[in-house]
C-alpha positions in Angstrom: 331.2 109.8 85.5 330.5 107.4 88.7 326.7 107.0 89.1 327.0 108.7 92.6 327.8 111.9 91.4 325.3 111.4 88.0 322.6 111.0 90.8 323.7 114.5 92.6 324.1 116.2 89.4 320.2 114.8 89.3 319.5 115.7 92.3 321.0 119.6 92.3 319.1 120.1 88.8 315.4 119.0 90.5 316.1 121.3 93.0 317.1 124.2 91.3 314.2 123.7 88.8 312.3 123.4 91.8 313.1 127.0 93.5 313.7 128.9 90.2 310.4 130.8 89.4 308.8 130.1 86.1 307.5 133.0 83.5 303.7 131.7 83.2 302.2 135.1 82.2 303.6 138.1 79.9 303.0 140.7 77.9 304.5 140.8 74.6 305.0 144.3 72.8 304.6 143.9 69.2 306.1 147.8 67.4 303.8 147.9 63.5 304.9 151.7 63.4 307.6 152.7 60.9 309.7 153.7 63.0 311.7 152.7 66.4 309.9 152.7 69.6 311.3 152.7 73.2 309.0 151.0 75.6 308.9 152.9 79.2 307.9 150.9 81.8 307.2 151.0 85.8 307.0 148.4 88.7 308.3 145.4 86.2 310.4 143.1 88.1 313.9 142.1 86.4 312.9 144.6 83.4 314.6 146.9 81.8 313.7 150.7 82.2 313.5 151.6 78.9 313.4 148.9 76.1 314.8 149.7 72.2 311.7 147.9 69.8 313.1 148.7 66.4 310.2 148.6 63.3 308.4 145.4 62.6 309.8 143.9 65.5 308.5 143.0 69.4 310.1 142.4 72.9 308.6 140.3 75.6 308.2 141.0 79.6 307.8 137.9 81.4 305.8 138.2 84.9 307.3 136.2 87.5 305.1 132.9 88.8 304.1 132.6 92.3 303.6 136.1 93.4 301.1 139.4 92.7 302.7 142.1 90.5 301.0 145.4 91.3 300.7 148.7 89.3 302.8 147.9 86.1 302.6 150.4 83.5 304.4 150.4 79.9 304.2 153.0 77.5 305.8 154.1 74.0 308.6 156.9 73.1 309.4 157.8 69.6 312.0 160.5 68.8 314.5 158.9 71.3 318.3 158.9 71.6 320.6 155.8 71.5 320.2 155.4 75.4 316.1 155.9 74.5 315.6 159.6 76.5 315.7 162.7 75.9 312.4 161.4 73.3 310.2 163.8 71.1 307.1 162.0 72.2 306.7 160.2 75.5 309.5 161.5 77.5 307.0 162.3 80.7 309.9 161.4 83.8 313.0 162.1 84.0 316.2 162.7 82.3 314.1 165.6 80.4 314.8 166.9 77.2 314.9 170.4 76.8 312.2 172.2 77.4 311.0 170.2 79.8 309.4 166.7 80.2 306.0 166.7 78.8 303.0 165.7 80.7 302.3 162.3 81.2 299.3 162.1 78.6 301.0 158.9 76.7 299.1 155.9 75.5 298.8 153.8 78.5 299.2 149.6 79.1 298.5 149.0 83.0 298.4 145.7 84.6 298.0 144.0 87.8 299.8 140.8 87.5 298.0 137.6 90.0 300.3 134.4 88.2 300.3 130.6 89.0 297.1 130.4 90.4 293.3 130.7 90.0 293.6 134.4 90.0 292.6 137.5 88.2 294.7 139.8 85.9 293.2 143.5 85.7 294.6 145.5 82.4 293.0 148.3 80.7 294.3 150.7 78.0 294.1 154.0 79.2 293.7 157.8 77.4 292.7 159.3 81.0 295.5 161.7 80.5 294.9 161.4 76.9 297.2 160.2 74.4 300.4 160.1 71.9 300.3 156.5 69.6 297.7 154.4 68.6 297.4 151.1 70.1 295.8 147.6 71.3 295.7 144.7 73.3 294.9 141.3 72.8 294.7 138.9 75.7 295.4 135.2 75.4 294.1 132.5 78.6 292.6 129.7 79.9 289.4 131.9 80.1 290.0 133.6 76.9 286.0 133.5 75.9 285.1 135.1 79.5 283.3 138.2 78.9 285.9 140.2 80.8 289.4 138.7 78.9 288.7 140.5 76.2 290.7 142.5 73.3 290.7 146.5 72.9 292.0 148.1 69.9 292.7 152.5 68.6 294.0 151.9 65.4 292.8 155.6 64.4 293.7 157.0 67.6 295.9 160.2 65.9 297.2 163.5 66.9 295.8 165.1 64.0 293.3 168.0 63.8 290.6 166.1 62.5 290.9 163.1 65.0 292.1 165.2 68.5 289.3 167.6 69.1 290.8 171.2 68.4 286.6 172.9 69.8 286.2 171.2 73.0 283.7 173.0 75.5 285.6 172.6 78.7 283.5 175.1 80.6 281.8 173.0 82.9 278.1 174.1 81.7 279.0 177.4 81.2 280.3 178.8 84.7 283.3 179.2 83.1 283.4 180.3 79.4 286.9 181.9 79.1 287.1 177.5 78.7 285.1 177.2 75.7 286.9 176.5 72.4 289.7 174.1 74.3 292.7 173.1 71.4 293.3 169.4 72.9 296.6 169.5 70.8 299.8 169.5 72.8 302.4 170.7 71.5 306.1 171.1 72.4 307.4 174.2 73.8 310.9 173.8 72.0 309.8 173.1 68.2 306.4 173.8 68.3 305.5 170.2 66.8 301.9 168.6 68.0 303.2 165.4 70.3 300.1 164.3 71.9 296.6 165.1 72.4 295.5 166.2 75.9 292.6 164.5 77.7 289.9 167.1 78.8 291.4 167.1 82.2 294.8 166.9 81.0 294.3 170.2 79.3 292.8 171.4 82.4 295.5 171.0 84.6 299.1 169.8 82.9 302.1 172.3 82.4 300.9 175.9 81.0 304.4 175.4 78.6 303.2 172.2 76.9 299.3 174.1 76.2 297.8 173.0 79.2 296.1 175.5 81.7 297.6 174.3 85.2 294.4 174.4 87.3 294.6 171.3 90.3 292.8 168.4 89.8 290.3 169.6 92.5 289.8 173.3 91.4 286.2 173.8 90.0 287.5 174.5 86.8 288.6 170.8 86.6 287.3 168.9 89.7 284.4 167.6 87.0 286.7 166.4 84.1 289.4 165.0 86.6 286.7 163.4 89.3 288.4 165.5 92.0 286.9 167.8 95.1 283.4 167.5 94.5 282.6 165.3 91.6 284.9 162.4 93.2 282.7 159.4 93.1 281.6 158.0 89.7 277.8 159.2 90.1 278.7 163.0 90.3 281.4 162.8 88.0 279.5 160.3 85.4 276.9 163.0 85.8 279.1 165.8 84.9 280.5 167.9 82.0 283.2 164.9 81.1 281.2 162.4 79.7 279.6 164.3 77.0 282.7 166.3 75.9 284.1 165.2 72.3 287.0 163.6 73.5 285.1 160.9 75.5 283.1 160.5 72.5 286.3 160.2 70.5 287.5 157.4 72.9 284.7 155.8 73.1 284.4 155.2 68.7 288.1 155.3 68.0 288.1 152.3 70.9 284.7 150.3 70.8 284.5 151.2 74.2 286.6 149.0 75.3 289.0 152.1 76.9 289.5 154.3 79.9 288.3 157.6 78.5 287.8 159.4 81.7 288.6 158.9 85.9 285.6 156.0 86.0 284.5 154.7 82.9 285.2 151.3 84.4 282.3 149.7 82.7 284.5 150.2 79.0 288.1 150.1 80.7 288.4 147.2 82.9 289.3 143.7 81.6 290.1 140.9 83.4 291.3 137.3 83.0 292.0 134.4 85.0 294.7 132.1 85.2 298.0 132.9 83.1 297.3 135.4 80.7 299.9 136.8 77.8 298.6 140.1 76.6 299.9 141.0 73.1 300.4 144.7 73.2 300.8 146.6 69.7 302.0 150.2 69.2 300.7 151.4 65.8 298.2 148.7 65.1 296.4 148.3 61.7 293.1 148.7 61.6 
C-alpha cells in the first residue's frame, strides 16, 4: 500500500472516530429472577422495544454522548411469548393479551440522560402506580460518593398477601367509607392470578376489570392519593390521606426510602449524579 493512500486510510478513520458518538453512560439490566424477563422500554434511542433477558443473565442500553436523553423508562415482563407480548405480568401498552392490557402499575426505572459533560443524571425507581417485581439500582460515577448518586434497593417488594396490603383505608378520612378495607392485589381478569399490587391511587382509579375502581385522578375520591384537583402541590397532598396509608409505609421499609412511593415523595425518590453515570439495574435482587 503506497504511503499516500496509508495516510488517507489515516485520515478517513480520525474523522469518522471523530463524528461517530461515543456510549459514555448506560444502564445495564442485570435479570437474578429464575425465570426470563423481557425488558419494556420508552424514549431509548437505537434500542430495542422489547429486550429478551434470559435467567442469570443482563443486557446493556448505551446512552448516546453529546446530547440530553429525556423521559426514558424501562420496565420488566414475565410470562411473555417468543416475540416478548402478549406477557402475564407487565404487558401495560399495546399488542394486549386477552383480556386486556393491565394497568401500568409495573416496577419502574426512569432516567433523564445529560452525557459528555458536567451535567446531571435524574433516575429514581418508582412504585407510584405500584408495582409487579422486586428491584434495584446501583449507580456508578465520577461523583459516586455525592449524597444524591446514590443506590436504592426492594428485594422484598412481593405480590403476596402478607407483603401488598390486602386492609388499606382508602377513604380519605372517612368521607368516603364504602373505601375502607381496599385489596391492593391486582389480579387478572382472564385467570384470576395476582400480577401486581396496585398503589393507593392505582386502586383508585385503574381499570374496574383488573380490581381497580376507575375514579379520575382528580375526583375526590382520589384527587388526595393521586395529587390531582385539589391536593396538587406537595404541601396539600403530603398533608393528605396518602402518606400515612400502609402502602407508603410499605415503600418506604421494603425501599430504605430511597423510592417514589407516592406523586411527591421527592425527598426519598430522586437521585442524581454527575458526569457519566452507568446505573446497574437488577430485576429480582437478593437481599
Amino acid at each position: 500500500m503506497g504511503n499516500r493512500n496509508w495516510l488517507a486510510m489515516v485520515a478517513a478513520l480520525a474523522a469518522a472516530l471523530l463524528t461517530t458518538p461515543t456510549e459514555a453512560s448506560k444502564l445495564v439490566v442485570r435479570n437474578l429472577c429464575t425465570a426470563t424477563v423481557w425488558m419494556e422500554q420508552l424514549n431509548v434511542p437505537n434500542a430495542p422495544k422489547v429486550a429478551r433477558i434470559a435467567a442469570g443473565r443482563q443486557r446493556t442500553y448505551k446512552i448516546p454522548d453529546g446530547r440530553t436523553v429525556e423521559a426514558t423508562r424501562w420496565w420488566p415482563k414475565t410470562g411473555c411469548d417468543e416475540n416478548g407480548e402478549n406477557c402475564k405480568v407487565g404487558q401495560s401498552i399495546g399488542p394486549c393479551p386477552d383480556g386486556g392490557c393491565a394497568p401500568p402499575i409495573d416496577s419502574k426505572f426512569e432516567a433523564t440522560w445529560c452525557v459528555g459533560g458536567n451535567c446531571e443524571t435524574f433516575f429514581n425507581l418508582s412504585m407510584v402506580d405500584g408495582y409487579t417485581l422486586p428491584v434495584s439500582m446501583r449507580p456508578k460515577a465520577p461523583d459516586n460518593i455525592s449524597a444524591g448518586c446514590k443506590p436504592a434497593a426492594c428485594p422484598s417488594l412481593s405480590t403476596r398477601k402478607n407483603v401488598c396490603p390486602t386492609d388499606e383505608d382508602l377513604s380519605t378520612d372517612g368521607q368516603f367509607p364504602a373505601l375502607k378495607g381496599q385489596d391492593l392485589r391486582m389480579r387478572n381478569p382472564v385467570s384470576g392470578k395476582v400480577t401486581g399490587c396496585f398503589s393507593p391511587c392505582g386502586k383508585l382509579t385503574y381499570a374496574k376489570a383488573f380490581g381497580g375502581h376507575g375514579f379520575k385522578p382528580q375526583d375526590p375520591e382520589a384527587a388526595h392519593y393521586c395529587c390531582k384537583g385539589v391536593a396538587d402541590t406537595p404541601e396539600v397532598c403530603g398533608a393528605g390521606p396518602v402518606r400515612h396509608t400502609s402502602y407508603a409505609k410499605l415503600i418506604d421499609e421494603a425501599c430504605d426510602r430511597q423510592v417514589y412511593g407516592w406523586a411527591y415523595d421527592d425527598a426519598n425518590g430522586t437521585h442524581t449524579c454527575t458526569g457519566d453515570v452507568t446505573i446497574v439495574l437488577t430485576i429480582c435482587p437478593r437481599g
